[in-house]
PDB file of N, H, CA, C and O in Angstrom:
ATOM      1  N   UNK A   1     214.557  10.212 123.620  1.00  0.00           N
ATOM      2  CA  UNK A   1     214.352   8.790 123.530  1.00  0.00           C
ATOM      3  C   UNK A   1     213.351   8.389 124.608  1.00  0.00           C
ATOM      4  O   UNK A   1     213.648   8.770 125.740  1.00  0.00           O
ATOM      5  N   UNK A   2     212.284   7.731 124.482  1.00  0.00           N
ATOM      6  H   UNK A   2     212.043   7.421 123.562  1.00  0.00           H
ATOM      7  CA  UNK A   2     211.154   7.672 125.096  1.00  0.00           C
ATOM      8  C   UNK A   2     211.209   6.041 125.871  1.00  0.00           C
ATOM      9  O   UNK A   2     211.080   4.902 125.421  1.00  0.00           O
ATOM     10  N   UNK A   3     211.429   6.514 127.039  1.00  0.00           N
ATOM     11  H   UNK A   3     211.534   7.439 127.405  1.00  0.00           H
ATOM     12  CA  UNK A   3     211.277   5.297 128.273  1.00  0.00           C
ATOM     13  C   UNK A   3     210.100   4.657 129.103  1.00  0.00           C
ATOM     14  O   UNK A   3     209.855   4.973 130.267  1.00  0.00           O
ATOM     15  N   UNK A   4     209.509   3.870 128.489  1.00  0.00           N
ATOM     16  H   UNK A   4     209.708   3.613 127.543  1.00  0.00           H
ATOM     17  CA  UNK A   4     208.419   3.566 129.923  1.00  0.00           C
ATOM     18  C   UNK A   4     208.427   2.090 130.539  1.00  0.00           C
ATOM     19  O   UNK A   4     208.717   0.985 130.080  1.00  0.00           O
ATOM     20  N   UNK A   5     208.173   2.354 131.243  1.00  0.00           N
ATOM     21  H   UNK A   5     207.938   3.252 131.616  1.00  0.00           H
ATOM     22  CA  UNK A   5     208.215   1.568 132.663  1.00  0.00           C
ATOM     23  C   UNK A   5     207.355   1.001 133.401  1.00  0.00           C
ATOM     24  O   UNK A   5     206.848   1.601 134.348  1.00  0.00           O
ATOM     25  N   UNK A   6     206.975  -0.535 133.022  1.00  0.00           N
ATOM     26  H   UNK A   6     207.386  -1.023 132.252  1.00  0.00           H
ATOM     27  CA  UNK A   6     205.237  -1.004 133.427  1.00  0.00           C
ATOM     28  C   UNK A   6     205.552  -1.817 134.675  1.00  0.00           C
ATOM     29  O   UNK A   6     205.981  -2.969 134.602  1.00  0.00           O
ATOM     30  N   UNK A   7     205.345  -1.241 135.715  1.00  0.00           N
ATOM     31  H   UNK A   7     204.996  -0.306 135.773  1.00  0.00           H
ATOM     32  CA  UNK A   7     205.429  -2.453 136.480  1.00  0.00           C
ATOM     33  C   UNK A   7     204.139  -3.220 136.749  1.00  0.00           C
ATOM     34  O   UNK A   7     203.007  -2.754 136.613  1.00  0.00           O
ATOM     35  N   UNK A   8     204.464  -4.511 137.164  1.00  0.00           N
ATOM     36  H   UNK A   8     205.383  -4.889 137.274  1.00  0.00           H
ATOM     37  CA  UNK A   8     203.537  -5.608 137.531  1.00  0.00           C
ATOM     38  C   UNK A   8     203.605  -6.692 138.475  1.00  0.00           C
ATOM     39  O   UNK A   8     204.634  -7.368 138.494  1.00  0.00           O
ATOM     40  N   UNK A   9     202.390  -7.031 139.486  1.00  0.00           N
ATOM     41  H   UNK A   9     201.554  -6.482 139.471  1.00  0.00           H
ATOM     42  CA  UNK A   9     202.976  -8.300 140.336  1.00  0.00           C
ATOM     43  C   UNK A   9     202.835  -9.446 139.356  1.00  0.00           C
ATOM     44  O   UNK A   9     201.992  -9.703 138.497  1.00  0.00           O
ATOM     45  N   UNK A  10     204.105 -10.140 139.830  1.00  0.00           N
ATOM     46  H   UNK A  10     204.790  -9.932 140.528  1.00  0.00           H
ATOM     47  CA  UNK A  10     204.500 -11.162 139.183  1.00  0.00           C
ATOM     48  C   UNK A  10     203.276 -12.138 139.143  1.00  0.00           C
ATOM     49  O   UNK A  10     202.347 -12.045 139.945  1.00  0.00           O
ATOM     50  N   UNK A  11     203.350 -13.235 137.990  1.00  0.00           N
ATOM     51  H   UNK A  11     204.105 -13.311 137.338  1.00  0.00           H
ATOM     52  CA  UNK A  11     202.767 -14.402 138.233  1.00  0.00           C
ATOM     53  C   UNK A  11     201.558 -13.355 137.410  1.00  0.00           C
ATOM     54  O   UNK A  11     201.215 -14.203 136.586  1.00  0.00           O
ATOM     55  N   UNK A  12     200.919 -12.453 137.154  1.00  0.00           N
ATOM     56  H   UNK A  12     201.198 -11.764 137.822  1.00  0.00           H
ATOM     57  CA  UNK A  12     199.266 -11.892 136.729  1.00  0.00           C
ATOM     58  C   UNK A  12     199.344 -12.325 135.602  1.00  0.00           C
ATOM     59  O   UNK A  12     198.482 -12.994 135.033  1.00  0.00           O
ATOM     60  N   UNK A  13     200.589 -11.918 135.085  1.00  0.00           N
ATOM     61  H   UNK A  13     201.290 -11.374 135.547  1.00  0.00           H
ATOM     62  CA  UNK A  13     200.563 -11.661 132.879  1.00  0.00           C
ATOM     63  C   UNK A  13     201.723 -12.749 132.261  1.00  0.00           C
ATOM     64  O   UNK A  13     202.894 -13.071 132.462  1.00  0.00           O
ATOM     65  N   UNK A  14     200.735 -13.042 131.490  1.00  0.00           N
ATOM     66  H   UNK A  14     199.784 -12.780 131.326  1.00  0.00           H
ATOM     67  CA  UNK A  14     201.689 -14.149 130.689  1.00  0.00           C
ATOM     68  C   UNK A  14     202.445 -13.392 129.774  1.00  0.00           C
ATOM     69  O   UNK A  14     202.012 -12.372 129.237  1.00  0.00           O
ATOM     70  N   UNK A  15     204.151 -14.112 129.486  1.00  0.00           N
ATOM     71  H   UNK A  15     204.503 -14.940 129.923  1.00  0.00           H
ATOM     72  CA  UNK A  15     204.719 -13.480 128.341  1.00  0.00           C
ATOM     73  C   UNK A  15     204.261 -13.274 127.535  1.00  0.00           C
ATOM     74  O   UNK A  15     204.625 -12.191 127.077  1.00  0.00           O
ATOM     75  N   UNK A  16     203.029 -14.100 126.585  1.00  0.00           N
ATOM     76  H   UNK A  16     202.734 -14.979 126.958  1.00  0.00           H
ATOM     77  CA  UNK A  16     202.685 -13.333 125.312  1.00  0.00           C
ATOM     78  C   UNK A  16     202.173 -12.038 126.091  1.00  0.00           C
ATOM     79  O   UNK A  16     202.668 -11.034 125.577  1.00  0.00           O
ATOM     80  N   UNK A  17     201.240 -11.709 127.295  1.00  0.00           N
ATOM     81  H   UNK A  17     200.838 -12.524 127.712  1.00  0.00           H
ATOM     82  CA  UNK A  17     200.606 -10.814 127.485  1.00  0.00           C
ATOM     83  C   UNK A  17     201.795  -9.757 127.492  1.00  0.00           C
ATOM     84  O   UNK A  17     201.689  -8.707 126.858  1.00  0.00           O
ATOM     85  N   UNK A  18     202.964 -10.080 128.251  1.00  0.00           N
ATOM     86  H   UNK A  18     203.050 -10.933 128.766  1.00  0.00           H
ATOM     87  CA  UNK A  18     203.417  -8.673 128.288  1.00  0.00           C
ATOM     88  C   UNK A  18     204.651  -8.695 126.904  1.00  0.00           C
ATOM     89  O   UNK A  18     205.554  -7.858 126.902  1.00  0.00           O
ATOM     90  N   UNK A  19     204.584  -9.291 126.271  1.00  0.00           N
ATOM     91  H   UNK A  19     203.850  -9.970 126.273  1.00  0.00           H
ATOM     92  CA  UNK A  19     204.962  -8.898 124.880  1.00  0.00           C
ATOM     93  C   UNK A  19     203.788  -8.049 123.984  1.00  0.00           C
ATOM     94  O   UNK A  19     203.944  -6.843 123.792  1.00  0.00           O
ATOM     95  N   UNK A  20     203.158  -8.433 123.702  1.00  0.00           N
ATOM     96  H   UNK A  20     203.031  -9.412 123.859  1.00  0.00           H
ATOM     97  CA  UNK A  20     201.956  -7.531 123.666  1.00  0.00           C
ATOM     98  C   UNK A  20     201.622  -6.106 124.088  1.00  0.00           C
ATOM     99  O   UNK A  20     200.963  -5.373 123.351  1.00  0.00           O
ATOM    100  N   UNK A  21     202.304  -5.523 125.863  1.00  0.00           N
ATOM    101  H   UNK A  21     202.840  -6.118 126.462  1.00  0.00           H
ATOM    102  CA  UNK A  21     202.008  -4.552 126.002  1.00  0.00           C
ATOM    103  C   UNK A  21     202.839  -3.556 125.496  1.00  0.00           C
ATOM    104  O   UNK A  21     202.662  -2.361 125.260  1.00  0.00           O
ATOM    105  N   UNK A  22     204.383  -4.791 125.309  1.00  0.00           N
ATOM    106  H   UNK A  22     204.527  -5.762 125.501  1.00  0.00           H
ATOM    107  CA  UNK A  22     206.026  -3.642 124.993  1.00  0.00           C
ATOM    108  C   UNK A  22     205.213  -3.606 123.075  1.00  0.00           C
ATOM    109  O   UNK A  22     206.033  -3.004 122.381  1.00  0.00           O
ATOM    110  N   UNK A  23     204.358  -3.910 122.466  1.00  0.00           N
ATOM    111  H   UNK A  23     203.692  -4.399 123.029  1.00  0.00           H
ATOM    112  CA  UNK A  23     204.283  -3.719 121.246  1.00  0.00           C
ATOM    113  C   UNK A  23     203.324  -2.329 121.120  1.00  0.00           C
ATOM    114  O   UNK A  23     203.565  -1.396 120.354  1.00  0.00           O
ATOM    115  N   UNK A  24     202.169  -2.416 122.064  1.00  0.00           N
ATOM    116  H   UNK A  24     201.974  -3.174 122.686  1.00  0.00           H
ATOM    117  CA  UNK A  24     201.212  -1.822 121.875  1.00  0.00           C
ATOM    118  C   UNK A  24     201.337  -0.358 122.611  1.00  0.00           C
ATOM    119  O   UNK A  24     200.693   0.659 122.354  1.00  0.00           O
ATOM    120  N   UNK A  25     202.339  -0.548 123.584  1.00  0.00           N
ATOM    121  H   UNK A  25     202.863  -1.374 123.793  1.00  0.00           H
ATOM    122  CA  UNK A  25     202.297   1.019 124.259  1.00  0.00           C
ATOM    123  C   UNK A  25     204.108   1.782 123.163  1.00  0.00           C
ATOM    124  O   UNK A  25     204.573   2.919 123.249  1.00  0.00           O
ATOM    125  N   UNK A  26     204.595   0.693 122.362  1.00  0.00           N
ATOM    126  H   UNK A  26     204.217  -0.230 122.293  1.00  0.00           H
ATOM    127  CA  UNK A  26     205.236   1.588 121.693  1.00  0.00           C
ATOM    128  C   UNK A  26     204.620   1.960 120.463  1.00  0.00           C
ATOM    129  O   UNK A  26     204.913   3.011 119.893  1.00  0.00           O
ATOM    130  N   UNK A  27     203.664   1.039 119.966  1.00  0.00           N
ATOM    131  H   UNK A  27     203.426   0.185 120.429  1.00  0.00           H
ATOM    132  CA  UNK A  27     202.672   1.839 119.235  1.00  0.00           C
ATOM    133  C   UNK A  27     202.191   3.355 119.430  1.00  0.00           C
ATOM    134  O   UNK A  27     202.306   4.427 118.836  1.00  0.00           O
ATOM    135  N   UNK A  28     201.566   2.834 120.636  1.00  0.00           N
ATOM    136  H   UNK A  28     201.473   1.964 121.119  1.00  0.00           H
ATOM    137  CA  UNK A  28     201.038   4.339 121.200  1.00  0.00           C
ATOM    138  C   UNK A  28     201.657   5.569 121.172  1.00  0.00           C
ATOM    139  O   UNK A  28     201.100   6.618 120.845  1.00  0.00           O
ATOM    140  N   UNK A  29     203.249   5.401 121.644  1.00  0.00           N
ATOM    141  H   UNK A  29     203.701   4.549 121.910  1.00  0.00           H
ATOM    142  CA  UNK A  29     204.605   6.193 121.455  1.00  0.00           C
ATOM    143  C   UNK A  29     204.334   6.625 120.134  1.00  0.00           C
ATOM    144  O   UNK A  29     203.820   7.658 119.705  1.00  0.00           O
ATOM    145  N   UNK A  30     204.717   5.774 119.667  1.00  0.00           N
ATOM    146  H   UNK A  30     205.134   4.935 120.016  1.00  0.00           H
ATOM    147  CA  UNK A  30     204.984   6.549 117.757  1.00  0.00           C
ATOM    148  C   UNK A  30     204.265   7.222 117.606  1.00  0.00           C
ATOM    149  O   UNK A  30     204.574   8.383 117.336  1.00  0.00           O
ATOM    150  N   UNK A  31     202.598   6.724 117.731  1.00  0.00           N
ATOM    151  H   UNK A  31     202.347   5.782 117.950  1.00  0.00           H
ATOM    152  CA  UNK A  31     201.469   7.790 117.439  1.00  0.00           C
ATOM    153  C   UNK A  31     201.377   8.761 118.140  1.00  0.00           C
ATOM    154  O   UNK A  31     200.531   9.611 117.864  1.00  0.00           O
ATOM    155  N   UNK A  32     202.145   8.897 119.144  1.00  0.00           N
ATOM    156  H   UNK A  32     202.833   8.207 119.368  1.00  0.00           H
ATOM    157  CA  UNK A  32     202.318  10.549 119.560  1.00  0.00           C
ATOM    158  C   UNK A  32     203.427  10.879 119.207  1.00  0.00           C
ATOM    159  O   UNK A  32     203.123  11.962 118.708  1.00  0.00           O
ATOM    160  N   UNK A  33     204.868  10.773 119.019  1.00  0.00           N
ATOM    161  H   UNK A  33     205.115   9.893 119.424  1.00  0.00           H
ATOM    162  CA  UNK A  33     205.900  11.153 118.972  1.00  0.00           C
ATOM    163  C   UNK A  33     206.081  10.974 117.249  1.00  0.00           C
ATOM    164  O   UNK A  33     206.800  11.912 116.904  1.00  0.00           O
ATOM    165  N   UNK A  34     205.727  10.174 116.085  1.00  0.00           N
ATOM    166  H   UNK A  34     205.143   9.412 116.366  1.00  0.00           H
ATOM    167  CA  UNK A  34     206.103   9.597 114.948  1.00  0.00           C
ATOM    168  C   UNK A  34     206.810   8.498 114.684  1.00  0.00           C
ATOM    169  O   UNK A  34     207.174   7.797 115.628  1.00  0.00           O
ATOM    170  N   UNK A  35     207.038   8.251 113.749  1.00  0.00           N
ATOM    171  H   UNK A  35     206.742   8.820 112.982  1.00  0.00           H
ATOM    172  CA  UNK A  35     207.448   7.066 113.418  1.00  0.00           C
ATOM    173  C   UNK A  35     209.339   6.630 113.510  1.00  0.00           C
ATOM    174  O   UNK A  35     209.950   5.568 113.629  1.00  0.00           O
ATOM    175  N   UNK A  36     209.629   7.651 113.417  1.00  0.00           N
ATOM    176  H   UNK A  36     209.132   8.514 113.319  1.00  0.00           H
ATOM    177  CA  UNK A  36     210.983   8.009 113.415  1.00  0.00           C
ATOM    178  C   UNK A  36     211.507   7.746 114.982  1.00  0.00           C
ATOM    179  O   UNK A  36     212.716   7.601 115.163  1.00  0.00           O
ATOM    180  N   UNK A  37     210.749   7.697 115.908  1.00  0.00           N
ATOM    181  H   UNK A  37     209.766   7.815 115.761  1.00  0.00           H
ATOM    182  CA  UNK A  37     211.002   7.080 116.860  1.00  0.00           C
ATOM    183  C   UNK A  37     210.446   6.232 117.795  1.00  0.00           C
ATOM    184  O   UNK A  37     210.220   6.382 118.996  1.00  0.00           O
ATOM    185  N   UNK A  38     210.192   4.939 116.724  1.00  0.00           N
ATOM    186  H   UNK A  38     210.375   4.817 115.748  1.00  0.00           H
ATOM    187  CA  UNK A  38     210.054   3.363 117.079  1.00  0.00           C
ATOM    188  C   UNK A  38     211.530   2.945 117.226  1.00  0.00           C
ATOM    189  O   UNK A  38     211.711   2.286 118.250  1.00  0.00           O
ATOM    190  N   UNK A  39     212.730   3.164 116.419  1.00  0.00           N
ATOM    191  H   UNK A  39     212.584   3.699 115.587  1.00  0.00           H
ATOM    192  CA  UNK A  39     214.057   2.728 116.775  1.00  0.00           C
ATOM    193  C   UNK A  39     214.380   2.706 117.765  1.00  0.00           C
ATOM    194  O   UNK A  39     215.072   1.761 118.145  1.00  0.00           O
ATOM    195  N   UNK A  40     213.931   4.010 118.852  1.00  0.00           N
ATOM    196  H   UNK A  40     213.370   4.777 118.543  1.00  0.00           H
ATOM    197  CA  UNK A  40     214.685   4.595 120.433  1.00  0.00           C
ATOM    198  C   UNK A  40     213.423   4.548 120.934  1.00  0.00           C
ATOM    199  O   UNK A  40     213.062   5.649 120.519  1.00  0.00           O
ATOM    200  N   UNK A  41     212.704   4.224 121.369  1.00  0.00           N
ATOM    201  H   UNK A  41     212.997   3.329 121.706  1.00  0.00           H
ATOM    202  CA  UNK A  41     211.329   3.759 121.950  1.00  0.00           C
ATOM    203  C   UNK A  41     211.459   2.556 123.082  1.00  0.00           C
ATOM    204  O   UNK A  41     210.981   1.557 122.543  1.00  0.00           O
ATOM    205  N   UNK A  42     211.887   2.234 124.381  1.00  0.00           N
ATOM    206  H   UNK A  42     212.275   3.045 124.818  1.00  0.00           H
ATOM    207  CA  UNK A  42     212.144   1.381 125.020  1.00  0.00           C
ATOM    208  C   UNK A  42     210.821   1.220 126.184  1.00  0.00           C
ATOM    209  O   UNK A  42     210.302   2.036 126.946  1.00  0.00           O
ATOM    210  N   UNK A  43     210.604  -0.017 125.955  1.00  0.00           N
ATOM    211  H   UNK A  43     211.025  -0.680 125.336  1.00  0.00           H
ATOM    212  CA  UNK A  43     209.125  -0.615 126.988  1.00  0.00           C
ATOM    213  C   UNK A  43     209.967  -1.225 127.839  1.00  0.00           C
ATOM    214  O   UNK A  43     210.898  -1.795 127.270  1.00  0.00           O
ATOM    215  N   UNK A  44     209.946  -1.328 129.519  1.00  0.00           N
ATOM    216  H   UNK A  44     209.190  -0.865 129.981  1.00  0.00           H
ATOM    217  CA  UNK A  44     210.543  -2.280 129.757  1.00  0.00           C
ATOM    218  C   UNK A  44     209.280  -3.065 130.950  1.00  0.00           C
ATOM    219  O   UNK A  44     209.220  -2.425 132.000  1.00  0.00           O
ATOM    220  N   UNK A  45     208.559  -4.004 130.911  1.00  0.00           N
ATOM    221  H   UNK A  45     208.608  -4.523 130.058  1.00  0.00           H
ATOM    222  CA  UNK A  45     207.823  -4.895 131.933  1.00  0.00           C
ATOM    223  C   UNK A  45     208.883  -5.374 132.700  1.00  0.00           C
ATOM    224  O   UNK A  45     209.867  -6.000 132.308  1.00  0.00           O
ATOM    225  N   UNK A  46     208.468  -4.875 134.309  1.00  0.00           N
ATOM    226  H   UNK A  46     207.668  -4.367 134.628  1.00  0.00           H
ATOM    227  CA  UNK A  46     209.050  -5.455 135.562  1.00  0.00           C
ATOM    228  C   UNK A  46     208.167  -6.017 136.117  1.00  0.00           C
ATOM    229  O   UNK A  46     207.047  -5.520 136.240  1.00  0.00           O
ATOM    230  N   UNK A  47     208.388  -6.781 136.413  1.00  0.00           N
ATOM    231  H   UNK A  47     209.297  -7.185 136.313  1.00  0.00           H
ATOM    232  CA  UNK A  47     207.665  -7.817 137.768  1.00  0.00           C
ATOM    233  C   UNK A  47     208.093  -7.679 139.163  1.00  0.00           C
ATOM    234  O   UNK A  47     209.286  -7.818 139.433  1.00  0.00           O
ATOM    235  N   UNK A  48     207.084  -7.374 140.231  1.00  0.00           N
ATOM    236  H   UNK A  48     206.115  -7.261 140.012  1.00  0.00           H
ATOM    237  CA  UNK A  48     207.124  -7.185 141.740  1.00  0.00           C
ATOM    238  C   UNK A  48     206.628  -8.186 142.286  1.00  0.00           C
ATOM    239  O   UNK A  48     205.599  -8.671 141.814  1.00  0.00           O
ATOM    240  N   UNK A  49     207.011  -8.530 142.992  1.00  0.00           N
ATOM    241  H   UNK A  49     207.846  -8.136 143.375  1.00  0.00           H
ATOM    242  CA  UNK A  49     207.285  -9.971 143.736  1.00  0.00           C
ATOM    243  C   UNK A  49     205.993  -9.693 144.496  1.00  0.00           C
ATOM    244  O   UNK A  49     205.633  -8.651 145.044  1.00  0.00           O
ATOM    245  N   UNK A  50     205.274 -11.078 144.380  1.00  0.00           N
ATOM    246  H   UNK A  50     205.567 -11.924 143.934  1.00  0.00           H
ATOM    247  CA  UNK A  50     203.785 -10.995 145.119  1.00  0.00           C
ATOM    248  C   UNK A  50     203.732 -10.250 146.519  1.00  0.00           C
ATOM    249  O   UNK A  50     204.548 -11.006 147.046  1.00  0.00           O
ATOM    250  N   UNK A  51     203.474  -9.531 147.343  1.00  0.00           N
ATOM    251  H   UNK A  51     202.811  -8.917 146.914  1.00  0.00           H
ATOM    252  CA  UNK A  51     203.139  -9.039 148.392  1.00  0.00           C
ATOM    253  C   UNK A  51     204.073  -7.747 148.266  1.00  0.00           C
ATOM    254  O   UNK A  51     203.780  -6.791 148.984  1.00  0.00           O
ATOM    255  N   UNK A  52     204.906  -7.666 147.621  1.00  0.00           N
ATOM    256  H   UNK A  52     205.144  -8.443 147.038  1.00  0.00           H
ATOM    257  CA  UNK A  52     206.147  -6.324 147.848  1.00  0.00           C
ATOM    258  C   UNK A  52     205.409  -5.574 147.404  1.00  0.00           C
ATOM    259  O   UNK A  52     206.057  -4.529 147.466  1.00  0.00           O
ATOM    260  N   UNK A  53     203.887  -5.185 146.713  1.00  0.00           N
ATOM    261  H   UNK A  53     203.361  -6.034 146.664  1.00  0.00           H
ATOM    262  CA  UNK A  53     203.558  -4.043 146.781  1.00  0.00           C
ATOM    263  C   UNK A  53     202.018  -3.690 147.169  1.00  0.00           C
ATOM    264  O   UNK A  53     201.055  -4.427 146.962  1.00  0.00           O
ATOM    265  N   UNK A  54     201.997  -2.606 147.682  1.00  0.00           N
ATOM    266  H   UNK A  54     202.780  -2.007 147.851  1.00  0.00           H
ATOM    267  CA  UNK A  54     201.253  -2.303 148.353  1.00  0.00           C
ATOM    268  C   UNK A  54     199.970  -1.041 148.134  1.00  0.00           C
ATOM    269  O   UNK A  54     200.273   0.109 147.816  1.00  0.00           O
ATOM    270  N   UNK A  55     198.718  -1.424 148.333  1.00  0.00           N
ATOM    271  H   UNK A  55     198.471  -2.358 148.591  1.00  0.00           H
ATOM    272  CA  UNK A  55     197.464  -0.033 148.086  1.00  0.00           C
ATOM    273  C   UNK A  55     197.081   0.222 149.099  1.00  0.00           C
ATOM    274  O   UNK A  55     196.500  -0.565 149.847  1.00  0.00           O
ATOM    275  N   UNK A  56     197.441   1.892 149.423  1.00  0.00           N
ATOM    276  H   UNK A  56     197.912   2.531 148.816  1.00  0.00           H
ATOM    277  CA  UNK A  56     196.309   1.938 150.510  1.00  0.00           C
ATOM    278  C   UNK A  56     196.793   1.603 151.985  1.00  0.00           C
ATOM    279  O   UNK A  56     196.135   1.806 153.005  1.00  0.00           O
ATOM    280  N   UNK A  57     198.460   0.883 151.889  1.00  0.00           N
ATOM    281  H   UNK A  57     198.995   0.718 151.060  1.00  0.00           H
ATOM    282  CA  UNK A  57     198.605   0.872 153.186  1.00  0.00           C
ATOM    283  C   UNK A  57     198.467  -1.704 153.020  1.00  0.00           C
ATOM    284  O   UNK A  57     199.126  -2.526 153.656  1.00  0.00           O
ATOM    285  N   UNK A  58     197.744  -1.867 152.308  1.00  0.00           N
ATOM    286  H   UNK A  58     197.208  -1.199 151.791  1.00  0.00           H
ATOM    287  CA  UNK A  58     197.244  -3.190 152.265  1.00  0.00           C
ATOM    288  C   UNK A  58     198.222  -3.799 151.240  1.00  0.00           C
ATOM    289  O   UNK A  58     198.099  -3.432 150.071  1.00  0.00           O
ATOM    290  N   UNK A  59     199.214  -4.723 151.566  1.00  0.00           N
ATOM    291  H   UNK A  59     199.314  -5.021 152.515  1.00  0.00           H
ATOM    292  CA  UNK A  59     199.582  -5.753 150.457  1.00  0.00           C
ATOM    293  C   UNK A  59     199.281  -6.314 149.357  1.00  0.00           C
ATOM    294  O   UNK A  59     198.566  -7.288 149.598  1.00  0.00           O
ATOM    295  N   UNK A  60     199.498  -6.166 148.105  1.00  0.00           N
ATOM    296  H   UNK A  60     200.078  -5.375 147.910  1.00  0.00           H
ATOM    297  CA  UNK A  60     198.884  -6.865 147.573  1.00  0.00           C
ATOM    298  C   UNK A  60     199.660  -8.092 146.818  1.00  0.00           C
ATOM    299  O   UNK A  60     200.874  -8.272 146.914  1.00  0.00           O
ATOM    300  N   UNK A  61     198.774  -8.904 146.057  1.00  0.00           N
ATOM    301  H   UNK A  61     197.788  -8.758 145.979  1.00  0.00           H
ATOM    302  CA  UNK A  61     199.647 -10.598 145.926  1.00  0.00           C
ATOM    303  C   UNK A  61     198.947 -11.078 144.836  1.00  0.00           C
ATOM    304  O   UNK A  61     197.721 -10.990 144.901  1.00  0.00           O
ATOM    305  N   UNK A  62     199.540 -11.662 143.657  1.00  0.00           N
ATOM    306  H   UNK A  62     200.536 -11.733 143.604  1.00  0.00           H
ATOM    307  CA  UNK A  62     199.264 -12.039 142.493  1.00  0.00           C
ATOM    308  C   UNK A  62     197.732 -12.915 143.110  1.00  0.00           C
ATOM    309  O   UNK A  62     197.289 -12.975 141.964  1.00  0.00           O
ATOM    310  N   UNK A  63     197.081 -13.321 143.601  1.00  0.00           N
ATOM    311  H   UNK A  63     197.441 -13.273 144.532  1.00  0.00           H
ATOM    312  CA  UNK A  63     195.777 -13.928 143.801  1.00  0.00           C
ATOM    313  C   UNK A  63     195.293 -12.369 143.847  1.00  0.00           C
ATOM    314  O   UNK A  63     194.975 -11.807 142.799  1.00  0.00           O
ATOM    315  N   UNK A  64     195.254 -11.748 145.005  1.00  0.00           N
ATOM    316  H   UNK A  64     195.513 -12.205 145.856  1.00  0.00           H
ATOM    317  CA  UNK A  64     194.534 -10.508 144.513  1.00  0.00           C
ATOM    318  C   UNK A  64     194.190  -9.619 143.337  1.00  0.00           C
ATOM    319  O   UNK A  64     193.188  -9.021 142.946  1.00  0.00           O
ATOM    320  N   UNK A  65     195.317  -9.764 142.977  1.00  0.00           N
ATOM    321  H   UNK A  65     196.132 -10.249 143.295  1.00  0.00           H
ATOM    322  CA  UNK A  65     194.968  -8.821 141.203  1.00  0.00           C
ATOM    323  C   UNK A  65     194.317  -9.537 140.324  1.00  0.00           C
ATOM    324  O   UNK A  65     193.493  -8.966 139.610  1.00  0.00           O
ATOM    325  N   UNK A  66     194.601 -11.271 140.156  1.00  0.00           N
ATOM    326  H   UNK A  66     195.270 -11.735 140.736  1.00  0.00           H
ATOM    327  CA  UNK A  66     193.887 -12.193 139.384  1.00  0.00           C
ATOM    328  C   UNK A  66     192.001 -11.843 139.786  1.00  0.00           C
ATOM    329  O   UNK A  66     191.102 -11.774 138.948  1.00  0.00           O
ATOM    330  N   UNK A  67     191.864 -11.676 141.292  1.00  0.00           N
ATOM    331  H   UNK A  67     192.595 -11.732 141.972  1.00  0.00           H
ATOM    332  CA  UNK A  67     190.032 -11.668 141.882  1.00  0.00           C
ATOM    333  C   UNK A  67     190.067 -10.367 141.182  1.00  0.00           C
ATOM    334  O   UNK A  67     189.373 -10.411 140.166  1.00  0.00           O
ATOM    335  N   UNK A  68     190.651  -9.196 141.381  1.00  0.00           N
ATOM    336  H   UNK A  68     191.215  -9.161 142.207  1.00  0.00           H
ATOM    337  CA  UNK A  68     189.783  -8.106 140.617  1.00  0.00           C
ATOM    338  C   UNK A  68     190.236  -8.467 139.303  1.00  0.00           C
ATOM    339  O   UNK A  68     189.133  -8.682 138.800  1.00  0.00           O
ATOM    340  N   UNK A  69     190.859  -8.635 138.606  1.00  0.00           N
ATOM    341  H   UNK A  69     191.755  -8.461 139.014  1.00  0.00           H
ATOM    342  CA  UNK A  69     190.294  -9.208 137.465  1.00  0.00           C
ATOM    343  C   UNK A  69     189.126  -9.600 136.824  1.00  0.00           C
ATOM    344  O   UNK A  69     188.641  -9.147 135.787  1.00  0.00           O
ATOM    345  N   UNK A  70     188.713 -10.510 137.565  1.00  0.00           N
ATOM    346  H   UNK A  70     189.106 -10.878 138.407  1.00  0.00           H
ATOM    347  CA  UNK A  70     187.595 -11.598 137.239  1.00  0.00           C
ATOM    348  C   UNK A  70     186.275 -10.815 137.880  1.00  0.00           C
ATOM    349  O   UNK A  70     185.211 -11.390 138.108  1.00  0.00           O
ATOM    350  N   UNK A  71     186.573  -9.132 138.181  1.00  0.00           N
ATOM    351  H   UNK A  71     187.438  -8.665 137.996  1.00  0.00           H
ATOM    352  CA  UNK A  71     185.218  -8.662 138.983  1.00  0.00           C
ATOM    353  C   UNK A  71     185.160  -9.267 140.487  1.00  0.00           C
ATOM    354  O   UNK A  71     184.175  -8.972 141.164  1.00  0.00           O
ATOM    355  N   UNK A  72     185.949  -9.919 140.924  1.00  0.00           N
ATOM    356  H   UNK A  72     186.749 -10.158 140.374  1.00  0.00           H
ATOM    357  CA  UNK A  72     185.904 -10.324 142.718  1.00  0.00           C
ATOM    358  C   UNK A  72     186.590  -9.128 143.323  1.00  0.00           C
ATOM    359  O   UNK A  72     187.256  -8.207 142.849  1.00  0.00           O
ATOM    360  N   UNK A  73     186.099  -9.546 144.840  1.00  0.00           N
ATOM    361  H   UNK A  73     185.558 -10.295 145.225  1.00  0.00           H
ATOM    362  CA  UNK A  73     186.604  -8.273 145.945  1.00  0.00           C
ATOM    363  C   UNK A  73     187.962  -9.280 145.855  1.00  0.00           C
ATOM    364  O   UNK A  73     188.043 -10.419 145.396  1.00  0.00           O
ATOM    365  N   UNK A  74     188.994  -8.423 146.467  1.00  0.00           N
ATOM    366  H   UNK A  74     188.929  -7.497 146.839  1.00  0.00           H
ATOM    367  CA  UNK A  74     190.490  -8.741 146.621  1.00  0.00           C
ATOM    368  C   UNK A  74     190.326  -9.436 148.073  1.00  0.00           C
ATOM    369  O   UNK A  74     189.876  -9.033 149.146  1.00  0.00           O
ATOM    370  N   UNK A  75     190.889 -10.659 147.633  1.00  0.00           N
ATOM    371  H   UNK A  75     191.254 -10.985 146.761  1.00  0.00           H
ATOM    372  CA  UNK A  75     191.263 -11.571 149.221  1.00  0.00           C
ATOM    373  C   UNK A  75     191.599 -10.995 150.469  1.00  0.00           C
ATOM    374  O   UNK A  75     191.823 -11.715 151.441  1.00  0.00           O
TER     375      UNK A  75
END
């Protein structure tokens, strides 16, 4: 039974967005595994609280991920 596990800082992705990803990465599942297991196929999106995670040693915080987004250096 195939588990994955997206984490994200909070506040980046809107619910449609991360409804969207639990559709599209169990897509992806099936097309490697088949169809027979979309039933047991579990996406789960977590959200990390702005600053609780960290690159490199550096914090990072829902404004930061929004600037690289948009092609900006991170605050």
């Amino acid at each position: 039974m195939p588990f994955v596990n997206v984490k994200v800082i909070e506040g980046v992705f809107t619910a449609d967005q991360k409804q969207d990803m639990v559709r599209r990465l169990t897509d992806t599942m099936v097309e490697i595994e088949g169809e027979a297991m979309r039933p047991v196929t579990w996406v789960v999106v977590e959200e990390v609280a702005s600053g609780d995670w960290g690159i490199g040693g550096t914090p990072m915080h829902t404004a930061d991920v929004k600037a690289l987004a948009a092609g900006q250096a991170a605050v």
